[in-house]
Structure formats: structure tokens, C-alpha cells
N, C-alpha and C positions, 0 to 999 in steps of 0.2 A: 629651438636653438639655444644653447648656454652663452651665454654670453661674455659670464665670468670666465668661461677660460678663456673664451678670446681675448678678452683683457688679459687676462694672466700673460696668455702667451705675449701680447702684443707688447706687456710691461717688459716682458723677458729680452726682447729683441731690442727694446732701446737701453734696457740697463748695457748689453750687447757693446749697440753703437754708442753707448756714451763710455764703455770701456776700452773699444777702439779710437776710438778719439783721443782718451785720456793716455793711450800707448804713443800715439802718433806723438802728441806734443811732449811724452818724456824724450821719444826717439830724437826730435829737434833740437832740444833742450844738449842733448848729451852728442851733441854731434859738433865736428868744427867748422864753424861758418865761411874760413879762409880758403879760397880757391887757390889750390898745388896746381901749378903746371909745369915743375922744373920735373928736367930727366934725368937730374944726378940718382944717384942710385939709394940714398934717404930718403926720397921723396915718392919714391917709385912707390913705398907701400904704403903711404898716407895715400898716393892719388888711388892706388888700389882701395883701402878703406873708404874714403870718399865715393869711389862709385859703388859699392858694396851699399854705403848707406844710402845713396840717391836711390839705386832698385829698391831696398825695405821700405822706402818712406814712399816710393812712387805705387807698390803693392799694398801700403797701407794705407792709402790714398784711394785706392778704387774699390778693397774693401769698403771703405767707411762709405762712400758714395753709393754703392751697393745696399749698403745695409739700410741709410739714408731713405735711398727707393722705395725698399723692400716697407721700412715702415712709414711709410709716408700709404703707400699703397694698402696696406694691409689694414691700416686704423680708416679712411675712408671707406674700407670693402665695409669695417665692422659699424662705421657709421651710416653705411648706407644701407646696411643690415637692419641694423637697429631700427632706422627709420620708415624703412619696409614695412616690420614687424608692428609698429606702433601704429602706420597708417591701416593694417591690415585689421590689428584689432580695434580699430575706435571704428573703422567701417561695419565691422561682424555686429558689435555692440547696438 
């Protein structure tokens, strides 16, 4: 089993989610905090933009939680790999 690439990969997956994360909190960052709820008709397309940005940040959101998973799961697979492998060989020895 290589190992290295599994690391490799695995490194590759959080630089990943830590540049979904790092999107998510520009997305907040550049968004306006102020809740529109008039219906004059200037406001109509800020509250359009506002839901606009509520669905990206709520898709950006379950991305990152996804990804989260993914390496959360994927670094225990290669840890419990490793230590398979380890037990495996000090037994053969």
C-alpha cells in the first residue's frame, strides 16, 4: 500500500476544504447584512440579491460540510490502514 499518495491525496482534499471555507467567509464578508423587506420596487432587487446570496452561501455550506466528512473519513480509513499495516508487519517479524 503507498501511503504517500494517500497522504498526498488526502493533503489535497483539505487544502480543498480549507479553500471552500476560505470562499465561504469572502462570500459573508461581501454580502449585506441588512434584512430588505420593503416592496417598493428599489428594494425588490436587493431582496432578489439577498436570496441569491442566502442559496450560494447555503450550497457553500453543505459543500464544505461534505468535504469536512469526506476528510474526516478518508484520514481515519488511512490511519486505520496504517495501523493494519504496522500491526501486520511487527506480527510477520
Amino acid at each position: 500500500m503507498n501511503f504517500v499518495l494517500h497522504l498526498s491525496l488526502w493533503v489535497a482534499l483539505l487544502l480543498i476544504t480549507v479553500g471552500v471555507a476560505l470562499y465561504r467567509k469572502w462570500l459573508e464578508d461581501h454580502c449585506d447584512h441588512y434584512i430588505h423587506l420593503h416592496s417598493d420596487s428599489h428594494d425588490a432587487s436587493v431582496v432578489a440579491a439577498q436570496s441569491a446570496m442566502c442559496k450560494r452561501l447555503d450550497l457553500v455550506d453543505k459543500l464544505r460540510t461534505a468535504l469536512m466528512v469526506a476528510l474526516i473519513v478518508y484520514g481515519l480509513t488511512i490511519g486505520g490502514l496504517a495501523a493494519y499495516n504496522a500491526w501486520n508487519s511487527g506480527a510477520a517479524s
